[in-house]
C-alpha positions in Angstrom: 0.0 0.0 0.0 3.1 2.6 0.6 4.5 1.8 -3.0 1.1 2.5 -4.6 0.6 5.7 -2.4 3.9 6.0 -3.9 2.8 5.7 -7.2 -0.2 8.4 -6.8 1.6 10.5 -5.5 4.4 10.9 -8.1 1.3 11.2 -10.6 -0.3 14.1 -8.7 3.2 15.5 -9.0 3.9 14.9 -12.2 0.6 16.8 -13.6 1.5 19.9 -11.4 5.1 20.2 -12.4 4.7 19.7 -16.4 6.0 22.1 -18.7 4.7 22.4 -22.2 6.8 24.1 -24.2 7.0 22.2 -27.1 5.4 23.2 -30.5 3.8 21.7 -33.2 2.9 23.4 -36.2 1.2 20.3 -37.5 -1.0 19.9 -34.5 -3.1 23.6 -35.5 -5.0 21.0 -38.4 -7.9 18.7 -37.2 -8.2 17.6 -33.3 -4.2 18.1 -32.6 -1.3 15.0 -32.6 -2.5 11.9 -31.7 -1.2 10.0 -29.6 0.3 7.1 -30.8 2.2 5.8 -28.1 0.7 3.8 -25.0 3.4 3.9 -22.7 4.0 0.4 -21.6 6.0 -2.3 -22.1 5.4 -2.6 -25.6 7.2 1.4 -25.8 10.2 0.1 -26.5 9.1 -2.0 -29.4 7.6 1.0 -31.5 4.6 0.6 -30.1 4.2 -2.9 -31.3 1.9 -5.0 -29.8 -1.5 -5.7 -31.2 -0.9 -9.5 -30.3 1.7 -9.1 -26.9 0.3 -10.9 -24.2 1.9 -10.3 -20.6 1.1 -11.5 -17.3 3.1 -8.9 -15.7 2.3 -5.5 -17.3 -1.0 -3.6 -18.6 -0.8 -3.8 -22.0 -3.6 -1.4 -23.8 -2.7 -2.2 -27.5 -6.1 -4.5 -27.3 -8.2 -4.4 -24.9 -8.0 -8.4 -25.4 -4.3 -8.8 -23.7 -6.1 -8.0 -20.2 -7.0 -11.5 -19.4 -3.3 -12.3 -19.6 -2.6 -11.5 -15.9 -1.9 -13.2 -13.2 -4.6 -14.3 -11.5 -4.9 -12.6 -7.7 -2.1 -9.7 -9.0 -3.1 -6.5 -8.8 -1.0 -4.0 -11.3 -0.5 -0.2 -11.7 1.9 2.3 -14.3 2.3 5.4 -14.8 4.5 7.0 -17.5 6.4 10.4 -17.6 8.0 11.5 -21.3 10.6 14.1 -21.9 10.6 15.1 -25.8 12.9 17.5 -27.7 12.2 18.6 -31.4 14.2 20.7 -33.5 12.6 22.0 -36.9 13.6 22.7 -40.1 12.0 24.7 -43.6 12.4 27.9 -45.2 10.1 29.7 -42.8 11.9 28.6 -39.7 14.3 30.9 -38.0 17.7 29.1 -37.2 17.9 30.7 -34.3 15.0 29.8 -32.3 14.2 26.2 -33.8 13.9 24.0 -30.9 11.9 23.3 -28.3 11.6 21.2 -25.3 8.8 20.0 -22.5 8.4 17.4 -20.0 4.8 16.0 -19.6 3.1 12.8 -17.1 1.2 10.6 -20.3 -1.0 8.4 -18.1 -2.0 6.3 -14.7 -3.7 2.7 -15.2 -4.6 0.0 -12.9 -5.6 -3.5 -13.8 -6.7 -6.8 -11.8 -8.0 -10.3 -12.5 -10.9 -10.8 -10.5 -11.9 -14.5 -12.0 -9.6 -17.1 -13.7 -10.5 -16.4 -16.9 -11.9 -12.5 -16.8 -8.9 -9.4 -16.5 -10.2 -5.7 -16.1 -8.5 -2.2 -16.5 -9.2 1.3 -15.7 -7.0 4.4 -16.6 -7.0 8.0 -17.5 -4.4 8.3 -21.1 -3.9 10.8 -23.6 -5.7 11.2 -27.1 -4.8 14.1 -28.8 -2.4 17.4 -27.9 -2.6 20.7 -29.6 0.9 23.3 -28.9 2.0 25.7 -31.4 2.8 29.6 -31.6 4.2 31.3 -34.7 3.9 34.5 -36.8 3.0 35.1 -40.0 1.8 38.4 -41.9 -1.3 38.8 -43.2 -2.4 41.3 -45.2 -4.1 45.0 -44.6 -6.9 45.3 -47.0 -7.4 48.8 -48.2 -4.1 49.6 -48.6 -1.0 49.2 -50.9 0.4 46.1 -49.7 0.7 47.1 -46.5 0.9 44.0 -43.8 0.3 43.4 -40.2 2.1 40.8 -38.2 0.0 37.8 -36.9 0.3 35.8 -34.3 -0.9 32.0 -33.6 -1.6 30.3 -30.4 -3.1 26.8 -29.7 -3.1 24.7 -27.0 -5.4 22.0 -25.5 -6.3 18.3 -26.4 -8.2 15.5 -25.6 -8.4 12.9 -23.1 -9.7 9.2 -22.4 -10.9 7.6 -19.2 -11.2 3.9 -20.0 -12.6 0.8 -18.2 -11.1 -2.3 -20.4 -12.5 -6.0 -20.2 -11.3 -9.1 -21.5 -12.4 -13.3 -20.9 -10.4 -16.2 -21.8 -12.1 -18.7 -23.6 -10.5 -22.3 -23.9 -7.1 -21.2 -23.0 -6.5 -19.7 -26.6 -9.0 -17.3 -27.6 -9.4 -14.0 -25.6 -12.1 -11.1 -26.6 -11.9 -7.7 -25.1 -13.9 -4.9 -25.4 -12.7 -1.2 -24.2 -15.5 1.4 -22.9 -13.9 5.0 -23.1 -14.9 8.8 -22.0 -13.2 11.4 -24.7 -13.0 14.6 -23.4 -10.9 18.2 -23.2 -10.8 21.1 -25.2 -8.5 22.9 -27.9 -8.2 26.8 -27.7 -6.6 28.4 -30.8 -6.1 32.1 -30.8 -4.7 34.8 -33.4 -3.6 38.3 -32.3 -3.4 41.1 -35.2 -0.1 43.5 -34.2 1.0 46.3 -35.2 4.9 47.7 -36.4 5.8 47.7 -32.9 3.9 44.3 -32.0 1.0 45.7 -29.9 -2.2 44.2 -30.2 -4.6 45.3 -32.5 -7.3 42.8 -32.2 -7.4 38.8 -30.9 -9.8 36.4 -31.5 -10.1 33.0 -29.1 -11.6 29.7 -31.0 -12.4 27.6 -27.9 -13.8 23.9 -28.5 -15.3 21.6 -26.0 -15.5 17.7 -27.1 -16.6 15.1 -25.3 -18.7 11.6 -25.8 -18.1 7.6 -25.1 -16.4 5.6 -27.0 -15.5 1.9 -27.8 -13.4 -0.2 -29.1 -12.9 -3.8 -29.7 -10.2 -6.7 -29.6 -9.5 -10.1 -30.2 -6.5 -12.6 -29.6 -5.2 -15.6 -30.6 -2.6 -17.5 -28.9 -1.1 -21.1 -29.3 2.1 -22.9 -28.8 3.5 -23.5 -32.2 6.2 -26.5 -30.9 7.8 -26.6 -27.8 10.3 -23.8 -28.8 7.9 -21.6 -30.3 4.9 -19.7 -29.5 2.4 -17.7 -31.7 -0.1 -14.9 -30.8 -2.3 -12.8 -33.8 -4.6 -10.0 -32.5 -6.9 -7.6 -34.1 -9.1 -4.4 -33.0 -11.4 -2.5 -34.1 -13.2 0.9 -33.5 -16.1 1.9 -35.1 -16.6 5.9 -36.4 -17.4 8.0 -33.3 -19.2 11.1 -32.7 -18.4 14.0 -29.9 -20.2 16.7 -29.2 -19.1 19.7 -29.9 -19.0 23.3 -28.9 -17.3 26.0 -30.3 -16.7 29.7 -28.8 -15.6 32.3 -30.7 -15.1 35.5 -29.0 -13.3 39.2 -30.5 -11.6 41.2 -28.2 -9.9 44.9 -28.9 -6.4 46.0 -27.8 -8.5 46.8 -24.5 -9.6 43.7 -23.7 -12.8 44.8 -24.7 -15.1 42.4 -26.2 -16.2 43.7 -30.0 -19.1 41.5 -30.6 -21.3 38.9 -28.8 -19.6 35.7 -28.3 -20.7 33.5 -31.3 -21.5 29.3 -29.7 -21.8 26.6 -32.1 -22.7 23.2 -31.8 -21.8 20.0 -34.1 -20.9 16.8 -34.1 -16.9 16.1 -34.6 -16.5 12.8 -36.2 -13.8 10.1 -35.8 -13.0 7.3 -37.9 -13.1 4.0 -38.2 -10.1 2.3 -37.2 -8.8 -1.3 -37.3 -5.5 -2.8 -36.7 -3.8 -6.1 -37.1 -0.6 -7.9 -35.5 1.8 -11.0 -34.9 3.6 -12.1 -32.0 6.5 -14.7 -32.0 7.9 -15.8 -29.6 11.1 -18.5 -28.8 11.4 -19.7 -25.3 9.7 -17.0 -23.9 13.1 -14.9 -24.6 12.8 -13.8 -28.1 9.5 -12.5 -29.3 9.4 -10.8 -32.6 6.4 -8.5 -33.4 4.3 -6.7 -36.4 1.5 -4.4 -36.4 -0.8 -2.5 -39.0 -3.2 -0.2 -38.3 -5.7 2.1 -40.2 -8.2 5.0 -39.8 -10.4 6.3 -42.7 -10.2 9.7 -41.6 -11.1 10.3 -45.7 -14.6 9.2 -45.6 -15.4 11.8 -43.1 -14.9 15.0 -46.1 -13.1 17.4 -43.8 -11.1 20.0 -45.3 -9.9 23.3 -44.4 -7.3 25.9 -46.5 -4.4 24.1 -47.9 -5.1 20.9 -46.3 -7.6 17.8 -46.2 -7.7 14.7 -44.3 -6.6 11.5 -45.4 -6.4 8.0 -44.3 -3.9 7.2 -42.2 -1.5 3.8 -42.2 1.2 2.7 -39.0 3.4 0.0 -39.8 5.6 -1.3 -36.7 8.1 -3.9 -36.4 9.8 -5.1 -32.6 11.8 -7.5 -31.0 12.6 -8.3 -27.7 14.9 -9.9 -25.4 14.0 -11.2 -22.3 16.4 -12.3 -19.7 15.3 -14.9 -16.6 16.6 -16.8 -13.9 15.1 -19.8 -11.7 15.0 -19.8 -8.0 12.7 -22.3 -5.8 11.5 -24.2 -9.1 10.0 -20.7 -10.3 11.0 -18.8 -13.6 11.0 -15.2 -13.1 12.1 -12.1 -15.3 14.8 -10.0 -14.1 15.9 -7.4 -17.0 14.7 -7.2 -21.0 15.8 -5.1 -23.6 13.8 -4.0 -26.8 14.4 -2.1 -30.4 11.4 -0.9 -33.0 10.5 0.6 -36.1 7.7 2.5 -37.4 6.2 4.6 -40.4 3.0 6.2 -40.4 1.0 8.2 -43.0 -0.6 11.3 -40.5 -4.3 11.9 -41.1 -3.0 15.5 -42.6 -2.3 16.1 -46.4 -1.3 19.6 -46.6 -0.4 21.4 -49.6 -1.2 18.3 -51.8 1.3 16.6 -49.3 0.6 13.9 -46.6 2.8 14.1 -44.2 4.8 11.4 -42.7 6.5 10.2 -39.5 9.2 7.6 -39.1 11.6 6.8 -36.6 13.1 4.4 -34.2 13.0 3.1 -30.5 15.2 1.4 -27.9 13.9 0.2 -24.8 15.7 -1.4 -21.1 13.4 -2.7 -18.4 14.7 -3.6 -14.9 12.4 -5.5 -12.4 13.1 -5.1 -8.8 14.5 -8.1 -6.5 13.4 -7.0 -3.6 9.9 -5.3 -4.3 6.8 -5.4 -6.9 8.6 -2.3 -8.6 9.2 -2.4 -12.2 11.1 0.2 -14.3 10.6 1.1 -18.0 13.0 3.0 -19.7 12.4 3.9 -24.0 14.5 6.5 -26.4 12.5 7.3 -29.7 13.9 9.3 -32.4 12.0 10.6 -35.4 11.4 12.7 -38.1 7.5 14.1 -39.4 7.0 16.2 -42.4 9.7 17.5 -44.7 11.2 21.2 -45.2 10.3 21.3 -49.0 7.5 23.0 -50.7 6.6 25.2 -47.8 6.2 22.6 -45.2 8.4 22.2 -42.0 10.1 19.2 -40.7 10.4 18.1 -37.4 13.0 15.7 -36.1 11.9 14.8 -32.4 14.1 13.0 -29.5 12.5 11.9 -26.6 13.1 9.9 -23.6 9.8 8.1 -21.9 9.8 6.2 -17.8 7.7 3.9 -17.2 6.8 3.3 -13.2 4.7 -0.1 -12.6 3.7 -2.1 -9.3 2.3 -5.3 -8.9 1.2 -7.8 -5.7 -1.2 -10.0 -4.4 -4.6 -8.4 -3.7 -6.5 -11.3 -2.9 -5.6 -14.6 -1.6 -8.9 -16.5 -0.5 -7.3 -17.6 2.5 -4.4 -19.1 1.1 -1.2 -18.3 2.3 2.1 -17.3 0.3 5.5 -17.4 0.9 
């Protein structure tokens, strides 16, 4: 009970002491970044881990892989990141191209109540929006004559889940993932003069919100008495949230200049599905591929200079798990991980999707002498490109990963 009140704790502390200074020019367009990353075990991997089954770790991939714990274990993670991007294109300025911040990504919990049923609940990221930069627009009227402008955004969504899986004849697991989006994105641009004073701002703030679900499904044999195989597949139907929009004009005063406009619609999000293998030798080499897709097309959004397309993640991982035996038991002491991954964003801008690629490395130490476990994942990668008036940003960033496990109900039994 100390280590979990631990765990909280460092949470609590974590959400108090982040600081988002990173930008993203990319994330103005649509509902911000999405998150790709779950940050767990399968970090390391690229993210890879569609079919990864673990007894000892929550693994949110699919909402299938729950039923995979031990049974009377009760687990928890959280998960701080550290990410620094530098950026490149013809409208960067060298000297002011980097950024940095340091954020808390999540806090889950899972337990297996029955022998066959696992459960999860947790509060993770969906989508971030952070970017400032100027740009001149301009002054109609008069002879090409500009004022400065000035973009803010910030905001993004969140999900509260409550994930359930059941076993079914020790090879088949179904899962199914009830979630609460929610959060808000605030974009505002301030017209300035010669001597940047504000003219005029206007604030764009969005509210979204509604349930979600998504669906899994695993498969899981042994192969020989080397080899083991696990396939896996989700899905997640399109998804409405409600939305509501709040524009309001303000004067170099602070004064507002018109009424607040509200407006309220429904934001759509795509359907998504995703596929992946797991093999694994002697439970110390697994080898891993995933595929996943939205159909963000279908949904006929489009704005100035960009559109949405569908987007495509492609992930390869392998892993090396190190054990020892001690009282006739096989436990894990140390593994270590690599990963690739491209993906086609849901944003084509300028007649240009934009892509993101990069690698991963990943070292996990579990604790002797307590239920501590310790996660630690480098990612480098590079999204968009500096040609045709785009920018490219190459990103570095360093993710921990704090989870705890025990006992949490032993029927009378007693454990040494």
């Amino acid at each position: 009970m100390k280590i979990l009140a631990l765990i909280l704790v460092l949470s609590v502390s974590s959400l108090e002491i982040v600081a988002q200074t990173n930008n993203s020019p990319y994330s103005a367009l649509g509902i911000g970044d999405i998150e790709d990353s779950y940050f767990n075990r399968t970090s390391g991997m690229a993210n890879t881990g569609i079919a990864f089954r673990s007894n000892r770790f929550l693994i949110g991939n699919n909402p299938a892989s729950f039923s995979a714990q031990d049974n009377q274990f009760f687990g928890g993670e959280t998960a701080v990141r550290g990410m620094l991007v530098t950026y490149y294109g013809p409208s960067v300025n060298p000297g002011s191209n980097k950024s940095s911040d340091i954020t808390f990504r999540k806090i889950i919990f899972g337990i297996k109540p029955t022998k066959y049923w696992g459960t999860s609940v947790g509060l993770v990221p969906y989508s971030s929006q952070s970017y400032q930069f100027n740009n001149p627009q301009p002054i109609l009227g008069t002879n090409g004559e500009t004022s400065n402008a000035y973009y803010e955004g910030f905001g993004g969504l969140n999900k509260v889940y409550w994930a359930n899986s059941y076993e079914f004849f020790h090879h088949l697991s179904l899962g199914v993932d009830f979630a609460y989006l929610f959060g808000s994105v605030q974009q505002k641009v301030i017209l300035q003069d010669a001597n940047q004073n504000e003219l005029v701002s206007t604030l764009n703030n969005t509210s979204l919100n509604n349930f979600a679900v998504d669906f899994g499904v695993q498969y899981y044999t042994s192969i020989t008495k080397k080899w083991d195989l696990s396939i896996g597949a989700t899905f997640m139907p399109k998804t409405y949230l409600q939305a509501q929009n709040v524009v309001t004009v303000r004067g170099a005063d602070s004064v507002e200049l018109t009424t607040p406009i509200v407006n309220e619609y429904l934001y759509k999000l795509p359907l998504s599905v995703g596929a992946g293998i797991a093999l694994s030798k002697n439970h110390k080499y697994t080898f891993l591929a995933d595929y996943k897709y939205q159909n963000w097309s279908a949904l006929n959004y489009s704005g100035f200079n960009y559109a949405l397309r569908d987007s495509r993640y492609m992930s390869v991982g392998f892993e090396y798990s190190k054990h020892k035996t001690a009282y006739n038991l096989i436990y894990e002491t140390m593994y270590l991980q690599a990963g690739l991954y491209y993906k086609n964003t849901y944003l084509n801008v300028y007649g240009q999707q934009i892509n993101d690629m990069g690698v991963t490395a990943g070292i996990g130490i579990n604790a002797k002498r307590s239920a501590l476990g310790y996660s630690f994942v480098l990612q480098y990668g590079v999204r968009g490109t500096p040609d045709n008036q785009l920018i490219q940003e190459r990103y570095t960033s360093l993710t921990f990963v704090l989870s705890y496990r025990d006992i949490w109900y032993t029927k009378g039994r007693k454990f040494n």
